[in-house]
N, C-alpha and C positions, 0 to 999 in steps of 0.2 A: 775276217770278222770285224776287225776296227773299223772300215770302209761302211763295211752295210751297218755298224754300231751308230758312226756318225751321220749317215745317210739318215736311217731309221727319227736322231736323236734332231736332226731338219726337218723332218715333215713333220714332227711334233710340234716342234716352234711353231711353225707354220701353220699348224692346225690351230695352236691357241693363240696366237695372234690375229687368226681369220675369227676365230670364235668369240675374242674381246673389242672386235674391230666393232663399233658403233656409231651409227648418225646421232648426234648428239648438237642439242638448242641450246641457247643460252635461255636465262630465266624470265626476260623481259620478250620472250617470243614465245608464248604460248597460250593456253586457252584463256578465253577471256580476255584477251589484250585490246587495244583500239588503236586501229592506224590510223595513223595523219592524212585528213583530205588533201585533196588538191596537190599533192607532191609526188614525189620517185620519194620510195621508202627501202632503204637498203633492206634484206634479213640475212643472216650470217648464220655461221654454227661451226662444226667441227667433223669428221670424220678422217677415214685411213687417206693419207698422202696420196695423190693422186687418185682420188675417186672424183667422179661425175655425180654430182646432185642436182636431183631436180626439181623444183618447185614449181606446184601449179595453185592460184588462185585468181579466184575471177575474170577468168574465162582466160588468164593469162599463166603461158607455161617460161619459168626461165631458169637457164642451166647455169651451174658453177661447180667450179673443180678445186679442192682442197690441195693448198699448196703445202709444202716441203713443213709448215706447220700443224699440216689439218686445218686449218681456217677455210673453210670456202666464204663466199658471198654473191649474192644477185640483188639486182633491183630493182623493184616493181614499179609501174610506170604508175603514175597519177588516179585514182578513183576518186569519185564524188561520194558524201558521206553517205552513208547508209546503215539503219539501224537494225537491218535483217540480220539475223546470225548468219555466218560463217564457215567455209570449213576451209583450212590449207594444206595443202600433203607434201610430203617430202617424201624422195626415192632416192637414196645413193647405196650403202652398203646395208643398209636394212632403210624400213619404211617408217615415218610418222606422221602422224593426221595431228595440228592442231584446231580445235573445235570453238564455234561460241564466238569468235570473230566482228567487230563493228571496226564501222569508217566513219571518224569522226573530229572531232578538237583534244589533242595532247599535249599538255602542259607541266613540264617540270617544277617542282616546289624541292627550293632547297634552301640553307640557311642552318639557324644553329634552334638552340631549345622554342624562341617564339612562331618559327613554322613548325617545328614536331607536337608542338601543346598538341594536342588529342581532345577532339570531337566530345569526349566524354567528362572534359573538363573545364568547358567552357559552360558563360550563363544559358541556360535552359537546352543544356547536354544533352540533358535526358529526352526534353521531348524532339530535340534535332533526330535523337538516335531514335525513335516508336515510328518518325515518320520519314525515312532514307529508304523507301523502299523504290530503288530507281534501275531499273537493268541495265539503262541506258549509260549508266553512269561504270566506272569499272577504276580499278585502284592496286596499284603495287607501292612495296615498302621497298627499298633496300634499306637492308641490313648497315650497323656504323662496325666499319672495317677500318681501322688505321694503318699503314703499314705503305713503306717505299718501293713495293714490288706492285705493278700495276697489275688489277685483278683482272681476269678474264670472263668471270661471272659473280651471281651470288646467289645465296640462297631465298627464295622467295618467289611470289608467281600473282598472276593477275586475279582479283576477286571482284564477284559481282557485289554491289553497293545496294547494303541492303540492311537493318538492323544488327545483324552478328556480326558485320566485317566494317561498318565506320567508326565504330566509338573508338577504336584506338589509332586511328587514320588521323593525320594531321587537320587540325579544324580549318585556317586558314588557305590551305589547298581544297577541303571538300565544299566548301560553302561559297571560295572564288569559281569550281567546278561546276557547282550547282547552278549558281545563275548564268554563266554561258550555256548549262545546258537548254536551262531554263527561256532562255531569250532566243535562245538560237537554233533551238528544236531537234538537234542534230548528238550524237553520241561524245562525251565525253572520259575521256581517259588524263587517268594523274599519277604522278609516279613522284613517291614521298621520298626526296634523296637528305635529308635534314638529319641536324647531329645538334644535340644540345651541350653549347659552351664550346663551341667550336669557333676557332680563328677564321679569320679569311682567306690568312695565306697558305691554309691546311686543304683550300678547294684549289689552290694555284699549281699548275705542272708542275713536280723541283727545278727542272732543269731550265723550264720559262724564269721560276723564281731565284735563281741563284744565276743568273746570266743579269741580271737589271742590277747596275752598281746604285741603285737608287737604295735595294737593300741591304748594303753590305753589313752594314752593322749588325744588322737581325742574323744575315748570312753566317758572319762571322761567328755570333753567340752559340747558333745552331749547330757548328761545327765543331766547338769546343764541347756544347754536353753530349755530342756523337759519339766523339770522342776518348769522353773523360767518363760518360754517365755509366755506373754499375747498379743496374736496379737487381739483383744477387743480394747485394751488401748493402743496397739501401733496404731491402725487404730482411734482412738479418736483423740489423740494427732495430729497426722495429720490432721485432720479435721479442728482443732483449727489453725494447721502453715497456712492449706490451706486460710481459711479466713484472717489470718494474711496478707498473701500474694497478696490477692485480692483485700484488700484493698490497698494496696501501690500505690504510683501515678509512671506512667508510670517513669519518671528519678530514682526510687527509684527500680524498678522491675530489668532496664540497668545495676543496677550495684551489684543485687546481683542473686541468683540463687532459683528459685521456687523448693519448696519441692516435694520429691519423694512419689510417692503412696507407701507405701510397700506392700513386698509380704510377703508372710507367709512362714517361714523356714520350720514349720513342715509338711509340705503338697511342699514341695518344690524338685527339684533335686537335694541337696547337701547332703540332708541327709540322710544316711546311710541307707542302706534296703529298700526307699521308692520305687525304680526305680525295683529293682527285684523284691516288693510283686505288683507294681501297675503297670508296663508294661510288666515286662518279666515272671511272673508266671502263667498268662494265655494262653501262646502259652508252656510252659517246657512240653516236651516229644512229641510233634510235629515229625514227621520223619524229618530232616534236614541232608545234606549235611557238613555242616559247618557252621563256621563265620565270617562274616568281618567286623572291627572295627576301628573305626576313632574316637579317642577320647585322651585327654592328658592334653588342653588349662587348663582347666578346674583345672589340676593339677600342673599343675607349678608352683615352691615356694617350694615343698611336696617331689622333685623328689627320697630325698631320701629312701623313703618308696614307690616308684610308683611298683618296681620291687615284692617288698612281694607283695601288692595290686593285681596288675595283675595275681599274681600266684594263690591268694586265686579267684581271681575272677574264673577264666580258669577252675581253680579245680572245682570249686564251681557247674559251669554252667554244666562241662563235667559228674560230679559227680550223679546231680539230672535228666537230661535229661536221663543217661543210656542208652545212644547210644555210648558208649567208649570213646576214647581220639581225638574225632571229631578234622579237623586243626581249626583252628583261627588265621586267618591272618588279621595286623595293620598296619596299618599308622605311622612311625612316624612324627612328628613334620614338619611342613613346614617351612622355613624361614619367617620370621618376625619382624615387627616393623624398627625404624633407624637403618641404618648402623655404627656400630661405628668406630671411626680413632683409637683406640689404640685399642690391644686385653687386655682382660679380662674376669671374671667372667662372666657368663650367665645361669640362672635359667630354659630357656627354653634348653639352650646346655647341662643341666646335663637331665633333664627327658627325653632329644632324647634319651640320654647316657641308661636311666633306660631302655628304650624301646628297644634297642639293646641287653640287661643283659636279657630282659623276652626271646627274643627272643632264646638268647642260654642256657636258663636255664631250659626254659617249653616245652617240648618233643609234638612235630607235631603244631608250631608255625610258621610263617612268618614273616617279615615286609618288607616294601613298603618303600623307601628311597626317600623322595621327598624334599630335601634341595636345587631343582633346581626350585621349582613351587610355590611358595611361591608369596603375594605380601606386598611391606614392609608396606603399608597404608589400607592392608585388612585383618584380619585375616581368610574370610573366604576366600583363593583364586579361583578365578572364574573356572579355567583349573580342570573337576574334571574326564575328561575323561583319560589323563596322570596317575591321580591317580589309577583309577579304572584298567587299565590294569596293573599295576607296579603288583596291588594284584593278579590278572587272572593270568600273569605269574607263581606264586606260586602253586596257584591250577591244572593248567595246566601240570607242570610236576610233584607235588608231587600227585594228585590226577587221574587225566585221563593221566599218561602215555608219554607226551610229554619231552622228556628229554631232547632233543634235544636245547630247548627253554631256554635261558637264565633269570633266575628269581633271582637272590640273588646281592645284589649290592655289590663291594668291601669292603672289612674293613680289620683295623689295626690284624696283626698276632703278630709281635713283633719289639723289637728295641733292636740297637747294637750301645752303645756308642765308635768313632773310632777318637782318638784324639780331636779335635774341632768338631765335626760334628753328627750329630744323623742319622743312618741308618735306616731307616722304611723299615719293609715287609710287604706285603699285599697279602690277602688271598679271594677265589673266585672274581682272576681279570677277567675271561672270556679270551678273544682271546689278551687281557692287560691291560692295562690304557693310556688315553691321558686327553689330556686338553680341554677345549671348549671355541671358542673365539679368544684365546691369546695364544704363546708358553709358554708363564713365568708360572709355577706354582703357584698360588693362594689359600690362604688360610690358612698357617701355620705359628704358632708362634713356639717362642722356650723361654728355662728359665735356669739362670744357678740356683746354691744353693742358691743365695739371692732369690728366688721367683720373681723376675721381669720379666716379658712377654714381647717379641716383637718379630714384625713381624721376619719373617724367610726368607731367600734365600731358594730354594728348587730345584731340578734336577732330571730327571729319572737316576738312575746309569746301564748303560750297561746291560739288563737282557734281557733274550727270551722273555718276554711277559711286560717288562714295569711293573713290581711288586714291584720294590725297588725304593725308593725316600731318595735321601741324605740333610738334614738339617742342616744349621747352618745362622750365623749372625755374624759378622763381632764385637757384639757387646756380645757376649756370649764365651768366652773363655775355658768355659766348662760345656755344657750342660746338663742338667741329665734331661729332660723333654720337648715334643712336644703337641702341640696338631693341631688338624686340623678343619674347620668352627667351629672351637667354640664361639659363638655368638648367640644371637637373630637372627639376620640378616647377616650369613657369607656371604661374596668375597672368593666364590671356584668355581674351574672352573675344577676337576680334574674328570675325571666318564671312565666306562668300554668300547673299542670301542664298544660292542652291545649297549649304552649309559644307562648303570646305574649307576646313581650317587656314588662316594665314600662315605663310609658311615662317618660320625662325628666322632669323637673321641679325646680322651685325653690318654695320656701315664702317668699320676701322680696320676690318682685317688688312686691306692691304696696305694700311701705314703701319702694321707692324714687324 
């Protein structure tokens, strides 16, 4: 009886485990998706240990087998884009058909709150949103996951781009989308991986990020609130202010300030690894295009470590994806906060700075120069269509070919100290430089060897394209140092006549 009891009590297992055994996709592989032209496109999924799966699309059939994980994978060889719908099927322990299919341009957008701003929140939202009615066009969100356990999926799935499903889509991903589709006639796919107020080193691997003695310090911090941090007893303690609180009589509420709920750091986006294991490691090896990135706020204060950051980040992403040195084109910084009457110091003017150093340091990078679109009482500025084509321009001629198209905005080449006066030259001016506004050039200060800053006179000196500007100050007797919108909130009015802004800069950084 025991024999055939456990006998009996194995073929039941066996039956409900045959019966929960399922082929199962991850979220970024299904209806509606758009594959990347021109490449081998991994697709992956899961099913019972040792199962044979099959995938067949476009006239291509390719087999993989689920290892000791459940993981299977295959990869499809190369198609030309194509805007006809689709269908894909899958055969290992049960069948699935994904439907609706295009071959076309896929582009990651990710960053912190100014790529997640929403379609529906920018100027003339509304009539962007009456007229999206684009099939061609197609759109996933992940979800903000924080957390040091690397995710295997998420919850979420591909929609056609259409009135209901872009107004809450990130603006500057659907309107960088839109004109490639638009230019380039071909299917567009975007995948919104963006966390508002989010670190950068929350997109970094941990174990990439705590291997670089570059950050020990941060390392070290992160380890002690790992450690130490009881968010239990921080959410008690609160409870206790909360009633504190509530009890107060209304004049006594006027004149102080009600307690914050808090969040929990370790499940939060500041911390280091969380944002790569709990957003961006469920889409890694995705076919993609590239990336566009609007992220920095977040970092200001840090700037001087933003440039390593971003390098390990680049690496990091270009490294584990194994699709090469894919481009990655950013944002920098918009103008922000008051304006101030004296020049000085500015935390947000050194990290633009950092973001100009990744840009010439990390091989197949951009950035987008928008020290004109800023607004001083909004960090997140409303204009995010400006934005988004500053980026397209980049891709445009460094990726499809348009060369013709102006994409890099001026910046400093060098200087020549000539009696009283600081000569600047400047490099990729376009057809040259002018002013916007006003003739008076705006924006430059000057310093002699005491380190005192102030405003600057400034002139184009006689050139074929308007590339040299002559500096000084009536109050500066001998210069050794300029710099240009260096502020929070610069008064610069100087950009290329095809109108890209001059880019920020300072001539002293490296005597400092």
């Amino acid at each position: 009886m025991k024999i055939h009891h456990l006998s009996f009590f194995a073929v039941v297992c066996g039956f409900v485990a045959t019966a929960h055994a399922e082929l199962k996709l991850p979220a970024i592989i299904g209806d509606n998706m758009v594959l990347q032209q021109k490449q081998a496109n991994p697709i992956w999924g899961w099913d019972t240990p040792g199962t044979e799966v099959v995938v067949t699309f476009a006239g291509q059939t390719k087999t993989g087998k689920a290892g000791d994980d459940g993981k299977w994978t295959v990869t499809l060889d190369a198609l030309s884009a194509n805007a006809t719908p689709s269908t894909m099927t899958f055969k290992g322990t049960d069948s699935k058909v994904v439907k609706n299919i295009l071959i076309g341009e896929v582009w990651l957008c990710s960053g912190q709150s100014n790529m997640q701003w929403p379609v529906q929140q920018t100027w003339d939202g509304d009539l962007e949103i009456l007229t999206a009615n684009d099939p061609e066009i197609r759109l996933v969100k992940v979800p903000n996951v924080g957390t040091q356990e690397a995710q295997k999926d998420f919850k979420g799935q591909w929609r056609v781009c259409n009135p209901s499903t872009v107004g809450g889509f990130s603006a500057v991903g659907y309107y960088y989308g839109r004109l490639l589709h638009q230019t380039l006639g071909v299917p567009v796919g975007l995948i919104d991986n963006s966390w508002g107020g989010s670190a950068a080193e929350a997109w970094v691997k941990r174990d990439v990020f705590d291997a670089d003695a570059r950050f020990k310090a941060e390392q070290d911090q992160w380890e002690k609130t790992e450690a130490t941090y009881d968010f239990q007893k921080v959410k008690a303690d609160f409870e206790i202010q909360k009633a504190a609180w509530d009890a107060k009589t209304p004049e006594e509420k006027a004149a102080g300030q009600a307690p914050r709920s808090p969040s929990n750091p370790l499940i939060g986006n500041q911390r280091p690894g969380n944002l790569y294991a709990g957003c961006l490691h469920p889409i890694i090896g995705y076919g993609i295009k590239g990336v566009i990135w609007y992220q920095g706020e977040s970092n200001t204060g840090r700037a001087a470590k933003y440039n390593d950051l971003m390098t390990l980040l680049i690496g990091g992403w270009r490294s584990d994806w194994k699709q090469g040195n894919f481009p990655f084109y950013f944002v920098q910084l918009a103008d922000f906060m008051a304006e101030k009457s004296e020049p000085g110091n500015s935390a947000w003017a050194e990290l633009r700075e950092a973001q100009t150093l990744t840009m010439n340091t990390v091989e197949n990078t951009g950035q987008a120069v928008i020290i004109d679109l800023g607004e001083t009482n909004n960090i997140h500025p409303r204009n995010k269509r400006d934005v988004a084509e500053r980026l397209a321009r980049w891709a445009l001629v460094k990726d499809y070919g348009f060369d013709q198209i102006p994409h890099r905005s001026p910046e400093f080449k060098n200087m020549e100290i000539k009696d009283n006066k600081a000569v600047i030259i400047f490099d990729h001016v376009g057809d040259g430089l002018r002013t916007l506004d006003v003739d008076e050039l705006k924006g430059f200060s000057i310093c002699g060897e005491d380190g005192k800053w102030v405003w600057a006179d400034a002139k184009f000196v006689a050139a074929q394209k308007n590339d040299t500007v002559e500096v000084s100050s009536p109050h500066v007797a001998k210069p050794v140092a300029v710099r240009y919108a260096w502020a929070d909130n610069p008064v610069c009015n100087i950009l290329s006549t095809e109108g890209l802004p001059l880019t920020p800069f300072r001539t002293d950084r490296s005597s400092e």
